[in-house]
N, C-alpha and C positions, 0 to 999 in steps of 0.2 A: 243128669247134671254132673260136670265135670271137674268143676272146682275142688280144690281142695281144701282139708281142714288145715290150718298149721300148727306145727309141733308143740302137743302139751296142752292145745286147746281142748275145749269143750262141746260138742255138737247141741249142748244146750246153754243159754245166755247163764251168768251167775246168780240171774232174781227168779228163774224160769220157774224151777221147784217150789218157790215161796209165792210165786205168780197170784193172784186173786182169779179165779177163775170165770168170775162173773166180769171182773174187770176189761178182760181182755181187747175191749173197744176201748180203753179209756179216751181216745184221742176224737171221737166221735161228741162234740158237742164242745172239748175242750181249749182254753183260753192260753196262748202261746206265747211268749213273750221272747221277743227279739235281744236278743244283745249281738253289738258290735263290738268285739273286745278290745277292738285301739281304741274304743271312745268310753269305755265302761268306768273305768277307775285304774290307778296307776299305783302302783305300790312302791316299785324302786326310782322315783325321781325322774325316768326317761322320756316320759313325757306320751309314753304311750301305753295304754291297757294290757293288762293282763288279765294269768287267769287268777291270780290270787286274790285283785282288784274285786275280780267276778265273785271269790269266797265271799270277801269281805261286805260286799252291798247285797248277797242274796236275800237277807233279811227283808229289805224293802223288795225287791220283788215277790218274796211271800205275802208279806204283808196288804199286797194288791191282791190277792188271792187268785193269781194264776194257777193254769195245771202244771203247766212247764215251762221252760226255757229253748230259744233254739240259738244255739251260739255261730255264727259265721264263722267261716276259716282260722285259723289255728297252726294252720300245719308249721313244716316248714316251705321256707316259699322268699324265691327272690324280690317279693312285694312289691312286683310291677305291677300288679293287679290287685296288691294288698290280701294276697292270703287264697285270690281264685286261681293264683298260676301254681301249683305245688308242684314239690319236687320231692318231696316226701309223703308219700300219705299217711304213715304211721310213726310222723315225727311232732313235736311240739317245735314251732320258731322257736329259740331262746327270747327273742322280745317277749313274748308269750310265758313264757315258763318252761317247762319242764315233762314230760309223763306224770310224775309223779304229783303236781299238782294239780293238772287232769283227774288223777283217780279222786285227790283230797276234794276236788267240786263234784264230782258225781256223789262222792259220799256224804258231802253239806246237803246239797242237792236233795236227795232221795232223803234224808232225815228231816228236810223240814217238808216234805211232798209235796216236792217239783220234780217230772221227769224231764231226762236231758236229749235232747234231739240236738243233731250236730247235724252242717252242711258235707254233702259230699259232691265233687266236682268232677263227674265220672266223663264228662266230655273231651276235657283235655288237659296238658297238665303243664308244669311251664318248660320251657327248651333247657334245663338246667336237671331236668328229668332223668337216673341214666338210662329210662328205657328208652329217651330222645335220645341222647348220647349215641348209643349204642346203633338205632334207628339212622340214624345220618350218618354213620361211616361210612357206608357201604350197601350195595342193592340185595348182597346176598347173605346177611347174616343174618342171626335165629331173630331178630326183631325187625325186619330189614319191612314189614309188612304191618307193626304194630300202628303207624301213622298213615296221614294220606297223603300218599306223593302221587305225583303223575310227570307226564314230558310236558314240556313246553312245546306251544303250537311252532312251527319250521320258522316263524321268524322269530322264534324266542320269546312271544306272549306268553301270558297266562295258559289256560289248560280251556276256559271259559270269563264268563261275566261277574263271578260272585263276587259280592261284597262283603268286606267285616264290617262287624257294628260298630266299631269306635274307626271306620276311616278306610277308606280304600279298598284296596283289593282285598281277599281275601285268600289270595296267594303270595306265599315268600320265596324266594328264590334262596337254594341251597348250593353252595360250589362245589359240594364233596360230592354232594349225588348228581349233582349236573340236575337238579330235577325242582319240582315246587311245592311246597304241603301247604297243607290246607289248615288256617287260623281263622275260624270267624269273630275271634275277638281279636287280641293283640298279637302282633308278631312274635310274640315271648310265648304263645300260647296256642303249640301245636296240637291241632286236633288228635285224637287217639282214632285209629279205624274198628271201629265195632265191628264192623264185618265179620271181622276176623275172631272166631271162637274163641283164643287162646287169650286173646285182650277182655275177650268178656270176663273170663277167668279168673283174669288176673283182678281187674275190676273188683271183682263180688268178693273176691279174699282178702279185698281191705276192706268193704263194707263190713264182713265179716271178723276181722281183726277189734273194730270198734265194737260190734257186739258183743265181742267177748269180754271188752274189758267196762260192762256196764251201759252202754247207751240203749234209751230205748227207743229211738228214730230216725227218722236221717229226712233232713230238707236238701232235695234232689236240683242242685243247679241246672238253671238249662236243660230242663230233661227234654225236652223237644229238639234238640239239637243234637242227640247221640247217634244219629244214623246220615249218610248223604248219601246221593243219586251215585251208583257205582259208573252210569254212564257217564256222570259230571255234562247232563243238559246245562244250557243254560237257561237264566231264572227269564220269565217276561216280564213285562214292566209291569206295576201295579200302578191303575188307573183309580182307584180309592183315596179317601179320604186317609192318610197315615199319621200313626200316633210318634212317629219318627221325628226326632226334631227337623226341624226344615233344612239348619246349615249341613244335615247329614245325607249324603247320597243313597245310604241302605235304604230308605223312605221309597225308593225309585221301583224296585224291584217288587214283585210278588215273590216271594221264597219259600219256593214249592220243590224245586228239589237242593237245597241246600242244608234243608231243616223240614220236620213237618211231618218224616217218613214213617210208611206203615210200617213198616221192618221194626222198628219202635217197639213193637208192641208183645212181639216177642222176647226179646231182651227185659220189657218192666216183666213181664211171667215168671222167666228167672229171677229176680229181681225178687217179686214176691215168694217164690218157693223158696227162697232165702230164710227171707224172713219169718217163714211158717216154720223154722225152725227154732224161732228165739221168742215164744208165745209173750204175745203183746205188745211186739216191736212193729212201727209204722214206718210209713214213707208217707211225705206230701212234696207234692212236684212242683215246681215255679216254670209255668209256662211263658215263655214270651214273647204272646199275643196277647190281642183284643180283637174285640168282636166276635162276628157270626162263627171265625176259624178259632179262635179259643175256647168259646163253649165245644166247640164239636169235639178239640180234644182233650176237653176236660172230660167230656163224657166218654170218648173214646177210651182213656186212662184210667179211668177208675171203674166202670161197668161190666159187671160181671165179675167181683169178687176176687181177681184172680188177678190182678196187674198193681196198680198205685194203690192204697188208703182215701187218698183227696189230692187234688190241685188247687193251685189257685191259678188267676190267672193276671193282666194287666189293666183291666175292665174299670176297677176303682181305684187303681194305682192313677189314673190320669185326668186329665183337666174338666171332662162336662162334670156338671154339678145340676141337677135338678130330681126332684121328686119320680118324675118320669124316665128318666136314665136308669135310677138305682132299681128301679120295680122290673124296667123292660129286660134287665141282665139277669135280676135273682128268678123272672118265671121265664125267661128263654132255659136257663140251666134247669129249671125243674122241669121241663118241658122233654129238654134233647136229656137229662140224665136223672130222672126221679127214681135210681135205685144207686143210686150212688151219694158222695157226699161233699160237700166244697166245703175250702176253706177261704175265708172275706178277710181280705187287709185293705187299709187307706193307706197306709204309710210303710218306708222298710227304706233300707240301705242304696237302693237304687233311683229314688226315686224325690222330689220336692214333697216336703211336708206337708198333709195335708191341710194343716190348717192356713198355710201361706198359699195353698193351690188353687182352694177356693175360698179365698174370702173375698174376694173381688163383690162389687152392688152392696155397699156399705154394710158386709156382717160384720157383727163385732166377733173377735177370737176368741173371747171366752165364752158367749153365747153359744157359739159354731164349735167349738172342741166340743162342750157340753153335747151338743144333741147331735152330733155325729156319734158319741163315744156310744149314745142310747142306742142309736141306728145300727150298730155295729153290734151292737153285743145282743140285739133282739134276734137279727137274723138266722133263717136256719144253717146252720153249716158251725165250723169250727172257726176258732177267730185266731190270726195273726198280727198284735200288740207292738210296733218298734220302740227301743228306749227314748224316752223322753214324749212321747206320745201323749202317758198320761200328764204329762206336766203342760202338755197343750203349747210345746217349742214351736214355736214358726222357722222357716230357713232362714239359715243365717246367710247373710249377704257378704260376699268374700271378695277381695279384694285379688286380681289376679295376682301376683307377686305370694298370695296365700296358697295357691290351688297345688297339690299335689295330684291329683286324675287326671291321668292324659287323655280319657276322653271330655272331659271338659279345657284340659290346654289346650287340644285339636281344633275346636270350634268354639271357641270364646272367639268375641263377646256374645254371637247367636244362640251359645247354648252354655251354660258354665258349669256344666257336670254334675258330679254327685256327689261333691265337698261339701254343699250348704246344710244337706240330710248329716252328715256323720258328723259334724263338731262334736268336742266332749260333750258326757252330762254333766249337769250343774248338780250338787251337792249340797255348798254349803255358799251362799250369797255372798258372806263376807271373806271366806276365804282367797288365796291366790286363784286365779282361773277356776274358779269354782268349787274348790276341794277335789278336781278333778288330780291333779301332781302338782307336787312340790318346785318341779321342773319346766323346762318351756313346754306346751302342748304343742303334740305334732300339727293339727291342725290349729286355730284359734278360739277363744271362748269368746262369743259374742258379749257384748254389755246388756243387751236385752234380752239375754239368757236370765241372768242372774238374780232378779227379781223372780222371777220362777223355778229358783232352786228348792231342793224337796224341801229345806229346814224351815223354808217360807211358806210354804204348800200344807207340809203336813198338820199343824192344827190350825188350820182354816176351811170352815166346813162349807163355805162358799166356794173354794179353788177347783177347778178340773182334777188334781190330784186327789181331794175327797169325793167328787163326784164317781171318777174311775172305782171308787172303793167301795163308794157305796153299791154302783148298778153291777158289779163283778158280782158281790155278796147276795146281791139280792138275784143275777142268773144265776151262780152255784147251787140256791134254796129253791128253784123253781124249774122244774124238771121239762116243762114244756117248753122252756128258753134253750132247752140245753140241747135238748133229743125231737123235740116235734114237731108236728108237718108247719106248713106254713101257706095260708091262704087271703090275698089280700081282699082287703075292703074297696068298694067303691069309691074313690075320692075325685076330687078335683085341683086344679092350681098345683100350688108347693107344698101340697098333704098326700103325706105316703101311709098309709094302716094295714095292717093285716092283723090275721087271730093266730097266735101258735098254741096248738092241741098237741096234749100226750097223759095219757093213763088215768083219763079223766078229769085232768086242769083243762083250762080254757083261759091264753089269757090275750087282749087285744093289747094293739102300740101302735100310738098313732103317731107321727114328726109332723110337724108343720116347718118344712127347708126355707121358706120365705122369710123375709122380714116385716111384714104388716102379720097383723094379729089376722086369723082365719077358723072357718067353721068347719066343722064333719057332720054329715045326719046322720046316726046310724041305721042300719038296717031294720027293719020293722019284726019285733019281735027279739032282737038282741037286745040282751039288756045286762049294761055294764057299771061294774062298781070300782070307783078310782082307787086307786092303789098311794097310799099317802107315804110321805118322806124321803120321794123320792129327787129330791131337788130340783121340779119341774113345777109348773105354776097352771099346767091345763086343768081344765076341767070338764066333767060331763055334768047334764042337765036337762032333762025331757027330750032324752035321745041325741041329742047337740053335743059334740065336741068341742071348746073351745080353748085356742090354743095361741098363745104371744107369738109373737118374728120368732125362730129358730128355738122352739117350744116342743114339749113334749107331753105324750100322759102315758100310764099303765093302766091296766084295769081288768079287773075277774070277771070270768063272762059265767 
């Protein structure tokens, strides 16, 4: 391993010594909580989050009794991509703050015990980069190899066929090099070439920069995309069913060697031998796929101890909604990777809210947050929480003249991006835009936000916001929900059950996704004791489960 340490650091993290030793998996079983820090809270009137915002509301994410926190981008960054294009990695935006208010949240943070997991964007970085700078002078200087350039084909095309995901090609034409790199996202957002050793290097000594100054994770953007075909094939078409918006051409393609690659897998090793050095520091990877190729490399990435912590993947980020969906992904993954460990989200920064995604066949929103929140927090794996989740927000619906995402400016009206997930949170109902700033919001505060600000949430024991509190408290105290195997029950219709076992608990959980009332028989010879207060209305009865439209139960086996 060739990295270096930089001047003054530490070859062990600042908590390492005082470390819990038994602890050292804390991230195994635990409950992660999103923040978007332009949507979080606004402290100097600009109208956009910070990290101070983030001090000041961390109370109420304790108070949900998460393990942690995972903060999006930060850095600095021309925010064409809002914080994914950086140009510093070991800078705080000034919209953002400071360094020094950085350390003042990790230190809020870790006193009220929440640990800090931060995004890192090791794929690429924005053109405003100076190792892009530097990179596009010239073919022949010491970074002349850091990115992915190639010739254009003799009449001046591309290099090949690939596409970026927000649009087009996914080559930009350079005048100074006469040549074209390679962006699969925005044109601002030149690929870096892993290939190349010296880039890995460079990489892992910012990773390592944040370790040192307290973080204990890192959510891995795009980790499926750190490596591409050095022959630059081109991709063949995909003949599947794609989870691609339709107005988007990337849908077209199978992208097999533009992303996807084994070479990957080397690089997460490093990756982790990193990490082996700052005891109880994680990674969780954000794959983006779905289906049969996301499991494989979800298990490919974490199997065998020696690469990722967990992944997730795009599987419940997306539109099907049924009983039999949610079963076929969580025992395909325990299937292709039962020594390894996932992490399950509905919802995050990229993606429609879940509760707007699928409420479609008359669920009602408060019914459907409720017994999605149960679904989520039963299953085995680690859970990923986005702000406003537990408040049970639906997408806000924006009007185009609102949209700052250019990949939703590109394909509006077919597709409208990822503006309706990130509105501010609502705070205080009767405040201006929510208590979110004093100032205009960069993006807009819904009206049908505000009725579900926390100060209207929090003593109401009927609201999604006590329900989150309640079934948090009640996984934290139940070890089986946290850490144990996970095997389902027989059901039928829109009834999902399984038992989770660990250290001699036993406990079932049944959802009934429908909205007509429905039964469960159980097994002959199990026999289960409902678990009360948990603001569900099922019940058991001479082996019967029965359970309302979008109902739940718990129960001791």
């Amino acid at each position: 391993m060739t990295f270096t340490i930089a001047p003054g650091a530490s070859a062990q993290s600042p908590q390492a010594d005082q470390q819990d030793q038994k602890d050292l998996e804390w991230w195994r079983g635990a409950v992660i909580y999103q923040i978007y820090p332009r949507s979080f809270q606004d402290t100097d009137g600009d109208g956009i989050g910070d990290l101070k915002g983030i001090v000041r509301r961390l109370d109420h994410v304790a108070a949900l009794g998460v393990d942690a926190i995972w903060l999006s981008p930060f850095f600095t960054s021309p925010m064409k991509d809002f914080g994914y294009d950086i140009s510093d990695y070991r800078g705080v935006d000034p919209i953002f703050g400071t360094l020094d208010d950085f350390d003042a949240l990790v230190e809020k943070a870790h006193a009220l015990g929440l640990r800090i997991i931060i995004d890192q964007v090791l794929s690429h970085t924005s053109d405003q980069h100076p190792w892009f700078a530097q990179s596009r002078a010239d073919r022949t200087n010491a970074k002349a190899d850091w990115y992915v350039w190639a010739d254009p084909e003799a009449d001046g095309t591309p290099p090949n066929n690939w596409l970026a995901v927000f649009g087009g090609s996914a080559w930009e034409w350079d005048s100074r090099r006469r040549q074209y790199y390679l962006h699969n996202f925005l044109t601002s957002q030149p690929d870096l070439n892993l290939h190349n050793r010296a880039v890995q290097d460079a990489q892992l000594n910012e990773v390592r920069f944040w370790l040192d100054r307290g973080v204990d994770g890192f959510r891995l953007d795009a980790c499926n995309f750190y490596f591409h075909d050095p022959m630059l094939r081109n991709n063949p078409p995909f003949t599947g069913e794609s989870e691609v918006p339709r107005a988007n051409p990337y849908g077209f393609q199978d992208h097999v060697f533009d992303k996807n690659r084994p070479e990957n897998l080397d690089f997460l090793r490093r990756v982790r031998a990193l990490m082996a050095l700052y005891p109880g520091a994680m990674t969780v990877g954000e794959i983006g796929e779905s289906g049969e190729r996301a499991l494989a490399l979800m298990a490919a990435y974490t199997c065998g101890g020696d690469k990722l912590n967990m992944c997730y993947s795009f599987d419940f980020l997306a539109p099907p909604f049924s009983a039999g969906h949610f079963r076929r992904i969580v025992e395909r993954f325990e299937a292709a990777a039962a020594d390894s460990w996932p992490c399950w989200a509905f919802s995050n920064h990229d993606v429609t809210r879940h509760v707007s995604r699928w409420r479609g066949e008359g669920r009602d929103p408060v019914r459907l947050a409720r017994v999605m929140a149960a679904l989520l927090l039963a299953l085995r794996g680690s859970v990923s929480l986005y702000e406003g989740e537990e408040l049970g927000l639906p997408e806000a619906d924006l009007a185009f003249e609102d949209l700052v995402d250019p990949y939703g400016v590109r394909f509006w009206p077919d597709f409208k991006g990822r503006d309706g997930c990130r509105t501010p949170m609502v705070w205080d109902a009767a405040a201006p835009h929510g208590g979110f700033t004093t100032g205009r919001p960069w993006l807009p505060v819904p009206a049908d936000h505000l009725p579900l600000a926390v100060d209207r949430q929090s003593h109401d024991a009927g609201s999604v916001l006590a329900q989150y509190r309640r079934l948090l408290a009640f996984r934290r105290h139940h070890p089986a929900l946290v850490k144990g195997s996970i095997r389902f029950l027989d059901s039928a219709g829109e009834i999902i059950a399984f038992r989770r076992d660990f250290g001699g608990e036993g406990l079932m959980c049944a959802f009934n996704l429908g909205t007509e009332p429905a039964t469960l028989e159980l097994p002959e010879g199990l026999a289960a004791e409902p678990i009360a207060d948990l603001g569900f209305s099922g019940t058991i009865r001479d082996a019967c489960v029965r359970l309302e439209g979008l109902d739940a139960v718990f129960a001791r086996l």
